[in-house]
PyMOL Python script that loads the backbone (N, CA, C, O; Angstrom):
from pymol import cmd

cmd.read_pdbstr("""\
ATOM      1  N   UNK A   1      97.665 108.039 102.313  1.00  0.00           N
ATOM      2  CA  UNK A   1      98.021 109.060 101.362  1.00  0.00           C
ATOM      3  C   UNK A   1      99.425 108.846 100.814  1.00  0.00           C
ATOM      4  O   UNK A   1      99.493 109.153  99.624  1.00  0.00           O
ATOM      5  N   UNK A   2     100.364 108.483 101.249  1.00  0.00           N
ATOM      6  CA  UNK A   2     101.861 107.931 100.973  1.00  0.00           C
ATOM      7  C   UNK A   2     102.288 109.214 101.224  1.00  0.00           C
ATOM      8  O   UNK A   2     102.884 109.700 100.263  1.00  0.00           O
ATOM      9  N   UNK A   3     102.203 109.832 102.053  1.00  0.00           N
ATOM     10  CA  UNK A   3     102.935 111.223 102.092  1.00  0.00           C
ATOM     11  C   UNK A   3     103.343 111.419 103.054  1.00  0.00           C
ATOM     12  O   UNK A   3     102.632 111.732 104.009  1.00  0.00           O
ATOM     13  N   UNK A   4     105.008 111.264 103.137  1.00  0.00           N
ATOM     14  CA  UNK A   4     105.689 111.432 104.644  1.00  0.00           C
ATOM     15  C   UNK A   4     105.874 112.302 105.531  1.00  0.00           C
ATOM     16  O   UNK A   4     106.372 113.199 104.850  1.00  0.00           O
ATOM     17  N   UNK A   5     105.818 112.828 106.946  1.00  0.00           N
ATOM     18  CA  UNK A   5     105.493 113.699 107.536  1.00  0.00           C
ATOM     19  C   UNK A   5     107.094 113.989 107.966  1.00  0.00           C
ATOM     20  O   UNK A   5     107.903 113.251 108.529  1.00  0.00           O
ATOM     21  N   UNK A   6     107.233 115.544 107.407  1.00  0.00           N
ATOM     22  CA  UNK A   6     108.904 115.958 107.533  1.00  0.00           C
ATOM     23  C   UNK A   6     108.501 116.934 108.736  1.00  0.00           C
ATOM     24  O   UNK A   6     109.458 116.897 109.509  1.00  0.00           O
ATOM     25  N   UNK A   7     107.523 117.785 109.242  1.00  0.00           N
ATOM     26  CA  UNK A   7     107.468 118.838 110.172  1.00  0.00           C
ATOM     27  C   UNK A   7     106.169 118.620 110.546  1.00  0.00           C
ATOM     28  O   UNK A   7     105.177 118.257 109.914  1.00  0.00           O
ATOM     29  N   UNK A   8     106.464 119.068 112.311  1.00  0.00           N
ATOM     30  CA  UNK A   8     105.076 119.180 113.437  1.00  0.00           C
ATOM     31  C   UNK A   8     105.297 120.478 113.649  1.00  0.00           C
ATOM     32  O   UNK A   8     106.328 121.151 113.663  1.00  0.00           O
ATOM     33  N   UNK A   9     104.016 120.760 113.835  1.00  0.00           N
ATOM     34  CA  UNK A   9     104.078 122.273 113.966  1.00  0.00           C
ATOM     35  C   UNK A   9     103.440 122.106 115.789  1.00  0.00           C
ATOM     36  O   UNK A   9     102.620 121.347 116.306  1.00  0.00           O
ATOM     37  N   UNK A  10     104.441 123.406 116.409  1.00  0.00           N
ATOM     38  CA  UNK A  10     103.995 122.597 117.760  1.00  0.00           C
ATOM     39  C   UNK A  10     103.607 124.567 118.821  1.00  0.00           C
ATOM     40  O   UNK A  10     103.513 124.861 120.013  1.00  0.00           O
ATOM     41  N   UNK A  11     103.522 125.253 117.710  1.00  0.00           N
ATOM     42  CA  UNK A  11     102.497 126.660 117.681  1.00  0.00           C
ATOM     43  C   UNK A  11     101.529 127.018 116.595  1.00  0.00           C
ATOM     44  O   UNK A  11     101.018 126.234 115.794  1.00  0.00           O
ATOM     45  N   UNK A  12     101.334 128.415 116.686  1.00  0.00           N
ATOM     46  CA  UNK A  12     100.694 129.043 115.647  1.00  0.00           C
ATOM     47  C   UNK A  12     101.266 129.796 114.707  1.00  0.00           C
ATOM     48  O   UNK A  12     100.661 130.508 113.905  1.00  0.00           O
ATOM     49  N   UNK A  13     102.860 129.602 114.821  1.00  0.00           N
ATOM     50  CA  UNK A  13     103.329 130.762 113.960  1.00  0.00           C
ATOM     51  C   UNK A  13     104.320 129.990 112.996  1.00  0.00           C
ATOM     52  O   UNK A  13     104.428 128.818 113.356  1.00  0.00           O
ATOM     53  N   UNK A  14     105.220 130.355 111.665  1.00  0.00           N
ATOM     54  CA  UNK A  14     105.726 129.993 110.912  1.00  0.00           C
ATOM     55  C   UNK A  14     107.507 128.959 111.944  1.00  0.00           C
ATOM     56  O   UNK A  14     108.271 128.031 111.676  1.00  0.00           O
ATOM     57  N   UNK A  15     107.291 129.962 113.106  1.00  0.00           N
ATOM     58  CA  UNK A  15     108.368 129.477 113.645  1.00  0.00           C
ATOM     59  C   UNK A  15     108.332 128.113 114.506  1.00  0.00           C
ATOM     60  O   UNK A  15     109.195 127.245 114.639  1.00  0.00           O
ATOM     61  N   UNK A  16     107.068 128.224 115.031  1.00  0.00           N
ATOM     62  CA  UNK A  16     106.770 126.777 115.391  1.00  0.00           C
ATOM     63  C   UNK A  16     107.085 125.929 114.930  1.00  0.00           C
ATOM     64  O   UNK A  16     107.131 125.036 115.776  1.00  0.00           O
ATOM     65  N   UNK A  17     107.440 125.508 113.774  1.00  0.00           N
ATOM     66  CA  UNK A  17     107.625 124.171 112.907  1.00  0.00           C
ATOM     67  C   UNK A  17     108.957 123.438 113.219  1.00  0.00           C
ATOM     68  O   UNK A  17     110.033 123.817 112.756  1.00  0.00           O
ATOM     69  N   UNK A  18     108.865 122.731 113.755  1.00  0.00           N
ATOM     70  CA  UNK A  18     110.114 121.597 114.225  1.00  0.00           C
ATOM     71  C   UNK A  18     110.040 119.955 113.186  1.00  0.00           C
ATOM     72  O   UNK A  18     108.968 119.428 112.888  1.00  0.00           O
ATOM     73  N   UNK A  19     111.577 119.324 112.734  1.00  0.00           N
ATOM     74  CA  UNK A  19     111.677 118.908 111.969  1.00  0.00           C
ATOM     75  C   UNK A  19     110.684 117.403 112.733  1.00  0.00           C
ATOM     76  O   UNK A  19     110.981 117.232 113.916  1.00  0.00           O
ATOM     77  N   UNK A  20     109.915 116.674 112.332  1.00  0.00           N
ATOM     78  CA  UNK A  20     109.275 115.724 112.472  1.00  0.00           C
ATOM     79  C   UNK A  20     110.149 114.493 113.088  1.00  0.00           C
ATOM     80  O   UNK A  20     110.791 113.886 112.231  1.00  0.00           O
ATOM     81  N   UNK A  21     110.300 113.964 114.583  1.00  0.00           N
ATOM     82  CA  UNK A  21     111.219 112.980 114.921  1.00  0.00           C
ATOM     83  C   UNK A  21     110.541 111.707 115.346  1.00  0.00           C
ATOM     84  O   UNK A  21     110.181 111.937 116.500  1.00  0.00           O
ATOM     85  N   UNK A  22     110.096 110.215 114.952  1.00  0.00           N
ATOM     86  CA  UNK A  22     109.265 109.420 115.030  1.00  0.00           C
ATOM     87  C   UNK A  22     109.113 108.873 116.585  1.00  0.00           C
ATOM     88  O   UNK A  22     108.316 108.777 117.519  1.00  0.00           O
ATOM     89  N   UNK A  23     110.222 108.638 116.245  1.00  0.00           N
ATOM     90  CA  UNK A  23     110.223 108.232 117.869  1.00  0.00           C
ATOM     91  C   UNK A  23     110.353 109.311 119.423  1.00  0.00           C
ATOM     92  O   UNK A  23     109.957 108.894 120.511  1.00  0.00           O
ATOM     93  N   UNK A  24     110.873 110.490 119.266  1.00  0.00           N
ATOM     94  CA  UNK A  24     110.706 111.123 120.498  1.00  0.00           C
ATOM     95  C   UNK A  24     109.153 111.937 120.357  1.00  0.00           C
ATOM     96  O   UNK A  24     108.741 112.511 121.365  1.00  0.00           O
ATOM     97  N   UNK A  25     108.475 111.963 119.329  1.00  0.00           N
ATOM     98  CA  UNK A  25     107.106 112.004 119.347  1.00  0.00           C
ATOM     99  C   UNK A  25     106.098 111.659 119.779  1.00  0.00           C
ATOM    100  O   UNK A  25     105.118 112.320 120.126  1.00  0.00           O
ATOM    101  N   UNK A  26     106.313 110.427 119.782  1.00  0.00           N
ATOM    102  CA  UNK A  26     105.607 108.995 120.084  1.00  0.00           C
ATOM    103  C   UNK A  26     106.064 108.832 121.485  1.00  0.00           C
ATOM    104  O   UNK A  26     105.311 108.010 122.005  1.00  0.00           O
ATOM    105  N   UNK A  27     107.075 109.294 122.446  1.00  0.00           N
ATOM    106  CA  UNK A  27     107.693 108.776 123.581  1.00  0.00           C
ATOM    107  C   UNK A  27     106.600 110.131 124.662  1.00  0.00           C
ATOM    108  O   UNK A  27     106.177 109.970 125.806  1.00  0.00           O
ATOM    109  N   UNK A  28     106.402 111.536 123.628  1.00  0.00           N
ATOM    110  CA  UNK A  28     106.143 112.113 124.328  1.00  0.00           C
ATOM    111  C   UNK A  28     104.794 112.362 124.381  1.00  0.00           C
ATOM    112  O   UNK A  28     104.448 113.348 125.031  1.00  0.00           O
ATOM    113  N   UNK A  29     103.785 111.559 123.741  1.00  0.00           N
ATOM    114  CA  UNK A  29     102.618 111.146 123.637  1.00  0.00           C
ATOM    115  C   UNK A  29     102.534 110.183 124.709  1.00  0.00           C
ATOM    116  O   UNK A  29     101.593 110.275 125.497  1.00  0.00           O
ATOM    117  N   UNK A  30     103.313 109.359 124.827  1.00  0.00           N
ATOM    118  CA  UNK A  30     102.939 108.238 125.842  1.00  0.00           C
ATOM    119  C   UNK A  30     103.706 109.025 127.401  1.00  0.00           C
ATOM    120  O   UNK A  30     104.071 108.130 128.163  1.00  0.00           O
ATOM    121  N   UNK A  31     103.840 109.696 127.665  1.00  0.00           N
ATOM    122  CA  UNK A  31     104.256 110.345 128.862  1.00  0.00           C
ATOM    123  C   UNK A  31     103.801 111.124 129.135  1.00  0.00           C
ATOM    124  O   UNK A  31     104.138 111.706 130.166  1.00  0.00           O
TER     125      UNK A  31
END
""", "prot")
cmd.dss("prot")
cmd.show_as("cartoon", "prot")
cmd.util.cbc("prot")
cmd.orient("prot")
């Protein structure tokens, strides 16, 4: 899609949304 991912949303609410970080994402997927 070419469309870069700036925020993970990591609830259900507007406040959940944390700024998108590539690598401590990815570190905390693999752990």
């Amino acid at each position: 899609m070419g469309v870069p991912v700036k925020f993970v949303g990591v609830g259900e609410g507007m406040d959940d949304l944390m700024p998108f970080e590539p690598k401590s994402f990815s570190e905390a997927l693999l752990s």
